[in-house]
C-alpha positions in Angstrom: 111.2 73.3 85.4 115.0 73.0 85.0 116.4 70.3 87.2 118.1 71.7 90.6 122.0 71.9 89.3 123.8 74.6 91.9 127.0 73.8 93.3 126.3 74.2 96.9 129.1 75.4 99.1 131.5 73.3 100.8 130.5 74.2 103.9 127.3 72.8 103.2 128.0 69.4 101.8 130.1 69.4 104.9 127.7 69.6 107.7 125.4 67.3 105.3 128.4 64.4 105.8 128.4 64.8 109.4 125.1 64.2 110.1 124.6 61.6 107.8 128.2 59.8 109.7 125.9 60.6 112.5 123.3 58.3 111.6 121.0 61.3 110.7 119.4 62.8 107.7 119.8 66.2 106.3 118.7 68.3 103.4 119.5 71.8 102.0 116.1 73.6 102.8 113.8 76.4 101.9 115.3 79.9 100.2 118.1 78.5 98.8 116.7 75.5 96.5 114.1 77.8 95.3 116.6 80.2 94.4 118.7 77.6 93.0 116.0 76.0 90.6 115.7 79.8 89.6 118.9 80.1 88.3 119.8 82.4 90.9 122.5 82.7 93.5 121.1 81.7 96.7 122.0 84.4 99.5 121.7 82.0 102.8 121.7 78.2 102.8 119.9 77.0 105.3 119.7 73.1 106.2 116.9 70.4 108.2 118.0 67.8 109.7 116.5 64.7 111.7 119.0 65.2 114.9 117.9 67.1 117.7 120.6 69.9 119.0 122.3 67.9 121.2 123.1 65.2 118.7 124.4 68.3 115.9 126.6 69.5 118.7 127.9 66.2 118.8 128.2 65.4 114.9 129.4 69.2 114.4 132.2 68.4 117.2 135.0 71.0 116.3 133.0 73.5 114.7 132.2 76.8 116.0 128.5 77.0 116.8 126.0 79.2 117.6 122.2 78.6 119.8 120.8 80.6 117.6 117.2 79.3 118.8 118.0 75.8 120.9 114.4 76.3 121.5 113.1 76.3 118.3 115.5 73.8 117.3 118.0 75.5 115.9 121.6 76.3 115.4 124.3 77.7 113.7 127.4 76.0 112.5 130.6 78.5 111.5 132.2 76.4 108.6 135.0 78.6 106.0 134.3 81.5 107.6 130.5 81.1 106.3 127.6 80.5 108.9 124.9 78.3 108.5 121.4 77.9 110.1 120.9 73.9 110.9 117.4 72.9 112.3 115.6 70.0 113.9 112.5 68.6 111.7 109.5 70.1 113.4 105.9 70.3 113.7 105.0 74.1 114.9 102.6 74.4 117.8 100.1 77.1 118.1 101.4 81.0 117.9 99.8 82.5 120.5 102.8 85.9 119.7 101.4 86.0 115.5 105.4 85.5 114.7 106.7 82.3 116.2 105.4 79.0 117.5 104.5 78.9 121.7 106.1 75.4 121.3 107.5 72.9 118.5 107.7 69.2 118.6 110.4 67.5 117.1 110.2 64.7 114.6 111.5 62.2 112.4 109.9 63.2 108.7 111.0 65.8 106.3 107.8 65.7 104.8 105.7 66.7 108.4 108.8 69.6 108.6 107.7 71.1 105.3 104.3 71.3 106.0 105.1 73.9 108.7 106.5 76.3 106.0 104.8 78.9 104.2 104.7 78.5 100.9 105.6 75.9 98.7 108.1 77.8 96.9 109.8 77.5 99.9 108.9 73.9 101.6 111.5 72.1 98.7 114.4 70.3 100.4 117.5 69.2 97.9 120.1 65.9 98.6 123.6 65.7 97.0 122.4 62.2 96.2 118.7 62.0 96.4 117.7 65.3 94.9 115.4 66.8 95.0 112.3 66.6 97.9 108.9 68.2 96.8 105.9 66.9 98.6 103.7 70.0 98.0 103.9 70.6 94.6 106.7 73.8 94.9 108.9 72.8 91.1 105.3 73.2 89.5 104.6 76.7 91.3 108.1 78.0 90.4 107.3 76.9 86.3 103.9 78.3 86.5 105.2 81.8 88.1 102.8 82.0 91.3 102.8 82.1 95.3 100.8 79.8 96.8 100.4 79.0 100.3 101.4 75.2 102.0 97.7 73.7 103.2 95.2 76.0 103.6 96.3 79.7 103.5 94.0 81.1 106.5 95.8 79.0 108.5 99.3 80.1 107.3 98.0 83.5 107.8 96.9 83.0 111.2 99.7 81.8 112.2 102.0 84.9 111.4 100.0 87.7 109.7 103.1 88.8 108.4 103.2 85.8 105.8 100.4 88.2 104.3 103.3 91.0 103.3 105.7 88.0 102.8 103.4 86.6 100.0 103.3 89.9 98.5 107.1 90.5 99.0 107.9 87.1 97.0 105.2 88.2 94.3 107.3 91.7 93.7 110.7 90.4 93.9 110.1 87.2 92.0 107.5 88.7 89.1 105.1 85.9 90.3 101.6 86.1 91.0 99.2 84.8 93.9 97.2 81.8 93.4 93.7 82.3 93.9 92.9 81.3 97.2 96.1 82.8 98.5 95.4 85.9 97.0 91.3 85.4 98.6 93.6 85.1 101.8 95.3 87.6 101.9 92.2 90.1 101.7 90.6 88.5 103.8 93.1 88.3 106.7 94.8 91.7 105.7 93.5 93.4 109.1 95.6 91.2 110.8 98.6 93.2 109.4 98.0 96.2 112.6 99.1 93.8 114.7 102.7 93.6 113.5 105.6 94.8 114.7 106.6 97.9 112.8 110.1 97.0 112.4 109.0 93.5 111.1 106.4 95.2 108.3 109.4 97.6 107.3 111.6 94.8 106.6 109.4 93.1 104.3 107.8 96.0 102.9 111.2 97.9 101.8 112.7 94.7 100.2 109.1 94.5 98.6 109.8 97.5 97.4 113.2 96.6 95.4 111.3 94.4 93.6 111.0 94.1 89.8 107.2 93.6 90.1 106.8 95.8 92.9 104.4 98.6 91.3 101.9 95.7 89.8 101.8 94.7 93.6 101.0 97.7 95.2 98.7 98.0 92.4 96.8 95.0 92.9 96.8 94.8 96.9 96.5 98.5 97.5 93.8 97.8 100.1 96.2 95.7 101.9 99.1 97.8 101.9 96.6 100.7 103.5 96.2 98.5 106.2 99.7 100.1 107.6 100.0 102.4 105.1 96.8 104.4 105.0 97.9 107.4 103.3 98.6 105.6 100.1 94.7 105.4 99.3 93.9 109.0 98.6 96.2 109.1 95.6 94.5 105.8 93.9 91.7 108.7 92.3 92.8 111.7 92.9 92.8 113.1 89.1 95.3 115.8 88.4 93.8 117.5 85.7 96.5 119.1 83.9 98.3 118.8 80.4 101.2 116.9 82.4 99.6 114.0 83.7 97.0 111.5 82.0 97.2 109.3 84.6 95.8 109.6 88.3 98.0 110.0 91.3 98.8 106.8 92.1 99.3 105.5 88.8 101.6 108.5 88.3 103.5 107.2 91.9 103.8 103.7 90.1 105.0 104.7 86.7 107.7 106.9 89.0 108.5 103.5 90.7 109.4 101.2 87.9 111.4 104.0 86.9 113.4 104.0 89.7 117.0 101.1 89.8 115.2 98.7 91.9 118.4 97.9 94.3 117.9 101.9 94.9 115.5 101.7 98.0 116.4 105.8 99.2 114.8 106.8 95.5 112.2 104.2 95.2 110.7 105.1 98.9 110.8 109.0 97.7 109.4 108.3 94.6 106.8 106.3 96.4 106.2 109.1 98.8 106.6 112.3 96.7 103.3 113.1 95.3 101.3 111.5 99.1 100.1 114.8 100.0 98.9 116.0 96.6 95.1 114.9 97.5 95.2 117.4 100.5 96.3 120.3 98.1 94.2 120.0 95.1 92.6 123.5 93.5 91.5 123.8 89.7 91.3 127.2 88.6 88.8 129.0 86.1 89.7 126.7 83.4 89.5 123.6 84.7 93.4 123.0 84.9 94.4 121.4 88.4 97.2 122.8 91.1 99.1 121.5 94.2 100.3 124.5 95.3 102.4 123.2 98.3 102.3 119.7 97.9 106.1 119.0 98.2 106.0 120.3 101.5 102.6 118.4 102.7 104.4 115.2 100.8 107.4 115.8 103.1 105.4 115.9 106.3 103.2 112.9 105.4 106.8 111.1 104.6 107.7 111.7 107.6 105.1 110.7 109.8 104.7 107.3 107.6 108.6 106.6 108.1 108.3 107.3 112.1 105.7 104.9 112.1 107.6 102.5 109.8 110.9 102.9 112.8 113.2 103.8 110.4 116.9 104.9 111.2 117.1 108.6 110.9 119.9 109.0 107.9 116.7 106.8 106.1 114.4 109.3 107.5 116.4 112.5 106.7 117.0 111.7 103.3 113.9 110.8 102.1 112.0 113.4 103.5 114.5 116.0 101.8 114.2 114.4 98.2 110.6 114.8 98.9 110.7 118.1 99.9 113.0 119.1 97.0 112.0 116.8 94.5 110.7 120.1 92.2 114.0 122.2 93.0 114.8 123.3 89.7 118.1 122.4 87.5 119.4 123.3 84.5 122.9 122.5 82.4 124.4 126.0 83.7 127.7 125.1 85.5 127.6 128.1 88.0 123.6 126.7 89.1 125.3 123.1 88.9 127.8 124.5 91.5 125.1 126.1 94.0 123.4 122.8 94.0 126.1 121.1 94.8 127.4 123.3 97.4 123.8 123.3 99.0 123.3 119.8 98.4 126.8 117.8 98.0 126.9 115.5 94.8 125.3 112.4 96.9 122.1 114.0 97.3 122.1 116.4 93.5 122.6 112.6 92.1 119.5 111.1 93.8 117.3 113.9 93.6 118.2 113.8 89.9 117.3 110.1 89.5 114.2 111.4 91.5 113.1 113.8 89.4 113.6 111.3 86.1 111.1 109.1 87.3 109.0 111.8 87.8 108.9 112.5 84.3 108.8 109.1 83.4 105.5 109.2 84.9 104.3 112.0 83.2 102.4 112.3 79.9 103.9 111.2 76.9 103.4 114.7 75.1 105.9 116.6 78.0 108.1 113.5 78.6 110.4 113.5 75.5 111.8 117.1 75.8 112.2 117.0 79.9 114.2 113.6 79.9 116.6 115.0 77.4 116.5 118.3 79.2 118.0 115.7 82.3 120.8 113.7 80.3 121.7 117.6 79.3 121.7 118.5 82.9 123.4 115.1 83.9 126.2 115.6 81.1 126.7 119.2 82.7 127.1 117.8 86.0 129.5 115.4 85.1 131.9 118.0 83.5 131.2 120.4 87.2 133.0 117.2 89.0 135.7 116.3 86.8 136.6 119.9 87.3 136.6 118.5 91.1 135.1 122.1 92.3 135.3 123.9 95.7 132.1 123.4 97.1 132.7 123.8 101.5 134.8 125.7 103.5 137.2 122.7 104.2 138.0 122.8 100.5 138.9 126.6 100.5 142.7 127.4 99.7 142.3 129.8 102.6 141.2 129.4 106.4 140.6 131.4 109.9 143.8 131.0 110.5 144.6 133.8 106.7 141.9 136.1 107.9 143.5 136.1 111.7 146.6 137.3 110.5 144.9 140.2 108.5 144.0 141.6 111.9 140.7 140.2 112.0 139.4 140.1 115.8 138.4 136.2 116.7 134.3 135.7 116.2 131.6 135.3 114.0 133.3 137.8 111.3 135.7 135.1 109.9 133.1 132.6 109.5 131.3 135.6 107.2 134.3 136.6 105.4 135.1 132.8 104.5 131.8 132.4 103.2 131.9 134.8 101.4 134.5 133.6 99.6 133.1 130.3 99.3 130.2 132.0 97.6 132.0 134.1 95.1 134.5 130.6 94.3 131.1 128.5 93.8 129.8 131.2 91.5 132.7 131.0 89.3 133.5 135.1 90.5 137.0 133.9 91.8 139.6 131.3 91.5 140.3 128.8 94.6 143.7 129.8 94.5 145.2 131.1 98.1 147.4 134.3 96.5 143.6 135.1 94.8 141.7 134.6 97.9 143.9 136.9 100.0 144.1 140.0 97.9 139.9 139.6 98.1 140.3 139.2 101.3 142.4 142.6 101.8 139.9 144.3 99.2 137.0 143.5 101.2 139.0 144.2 104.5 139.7 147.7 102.8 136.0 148.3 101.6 135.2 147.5 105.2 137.4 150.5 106.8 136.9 152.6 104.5 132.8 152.3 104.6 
């Protein structure tokens, strides 16, 4: 394993100095070395230190702080406009709540501190000067690519059932894999996963999802993920039977998956969700060939019901359901269909439901997928000319308004709305320029029509 070499930020180094002129120790802790020996850019740097509160306030005299937990230890020091989470070595008492510790105990050791945390991935510590601290064995997990748990993992477990998603989390978004008895674990404690907090499983479970390695995950620990997520199970099995698919439902929702940007978690939660209610609508005519007459509708529903459950916020909600609910809503390259679409849709939604409907040929069988994925960089192509063109597509981009079809002697009501749509309709299909001297004399020609019918 590559020797720990990020520069940390100033800030950092900082607060390190005043504890030490304090008389104290202090170490860069947890996320951010493991990141670091990673080659990555760590997101949060977080830092352990032998001082209790009171003596940080003291040694971070000046600074603007933050009790983020005073209970638990911790605080949080303001330094460059960055903030920074500075806790008190700690031994964790039992949790009675499954998330956080009834009571800690302070102490002296950095080495009793890291035994508290869950995996030794994360229980590293780094030193400007001393380096790196590694008493369980975290440097050789990183090299060998696996997730194991600090002491014995039932106990992690027990503590906060959620370190059972958090394992898997780590395992998708790093590419690692679960050491065996972590992995025996994590079965075997899996129940205790009902007994979380919704919002808590959504957080981990989304960011699980943006992982690079999150389909051989769900794969693997399907069982687990049921636990919250029971509707997943039916697809693992349900065959398809048709000349599009050669793979089962659920291997069909992972290929989808991996298909998917993974920093795209709207299109990655619709492609895990769009094919959930093809179990309930499975028929196979005369010949053997299978349907799922309806399922984008059932999909949408089940989507739903599993996102309420999940808490999520209702733009989240809303736009995932309607990817699932269109996700077979056909395209093709023709500009004036292109148009509709995006007048229906607006370009935000034609672009994901287009990235949706990729990955769900990406999934398909290889003997249908060459000819649809260039049938979508045709229709994507198409699309992109449609924008340049920067088309009308709502009645706040009309050259003409109420006030135009007021001063043509229409009375006030519901009859300008329908005459401006109309427009809009005829501009979309390409019938009519968006050109206000254009729009008018239509106007007066279907003013005309009207009197005279």
């Amino acid at each position: 394993m590559e020797k720990f070499a990020a520069a940390p930020p100033a800030g950092v180094l900082e607060l390190i100095k005043r504890l030490e002129r304090g008389g104290f120790e202090a170490w860069a802790v947890g996320g951010c070395v493991r990141d670091a020996l990673l080659g990555r850019a760590p997101h949060d740097w977080d830092l352990c230190t032998s001082a209790t509160p009171q003596q940080m306030r003291a040694c971070f005299a000046g600074l603007h702080l933050i009790d983020t937990g005073l209970r638990h230890g911790t605080l949080t020091a303001r330094v460059d406009h960055c903030s920074y989470e500075v806790t008190t070595y700690r031994v964790d008492g039992a949790y009675q709540d499954g998330r956080r510790p009834a009571q800690v105990r302070f102490v002296r050791s950095l080495t009793q501190d890291l035994a508290r945390r869950d995996f030794t991935v994360n229980a590293m510590a780094w030193h400007p000067q001393r380096g790196l601290a590694d008493p369980y064995g975290g440097q050789t997990d990183l090299a060998a690519r696996r997730i194991r748990c600090v002491g014995r993992p039932v106990d992690r477990f027990e503590e906060d059932a959620l370190r059972i998603l958090r394992a898997l989390r780590f395992a998708a978004t790093l590419g690692f894999e679960l050491e065996e008895q972590t992995a025996r674990a994590v079965r075997e404690e899996r129940a205790a996963l009902s007994r979380i907090a919704p919002e808590r499983l959504r957080e981990e479970f989304f960011r699980l999802l943006c992982g690079p390695g999150c389909a051989a995950v769900l794969d693997g620990y399907l069982d687990v993920f049921c636990v919250f997520l029971p509707e997943l199970g039916p697809m693992r099995g349900c065959l398809q039977h048709n000349a599009y698919h050669d793979r089962d439902v659920w291997g069909h929702t992972l290929a989808a998956l991996e298909a998917v940007p993974a920093d795209d978690l709207t299109v990655r939660l619709a492609a895990l969700l769009h094919d959930i209610g093809k179990s309930k609508c499975f028929t196979q005519d005369e010949n053997g060939v299978g349907h799922f007459y309806g399922h984008a509708a059932r999909s949408a529903e089940i989507a739903r019901a599993v996102l309420q459950r999940l808490r999520c916020d209702g733009e989240t909600l809303r736009t995932v359901t309607g990817l699932v609910l269109q996700h077979d809503l056909p395209f093709s390259a023709d500009p004036r269909l292109l148009r509709r679409r995006l007048a229906q849709l607006g370009p935000q939604r034609i672009e994901q439901l287009l990235a949706l409907q990729r990955a769900d040929v990406c999934g398909q069988a290889p003997g249908c997928r060459a000819e649809r994925l260039a049938a979508q960089e045709e229709i994507k192509t198409a699309l992109n000319a449609v924008l340049r063109q920067r088309p009308c597509l709502d009645l706040g981009q009309l050259a003409v308004d109420g006030r135009d079809v007021l001063a043509l002697g229409v009375p006030q009501g519901p009859g300008v709305g329908a005459l401006l749509q109309a427009l809009l309709e005829q501009v979309v299909d390409g019938a009519l320029p968006n050109e206000r001297a254009a729009l008018l004399a239509e106007l007066r020609k279907k003013l005309l029509a009207e009197k005279d019918g």
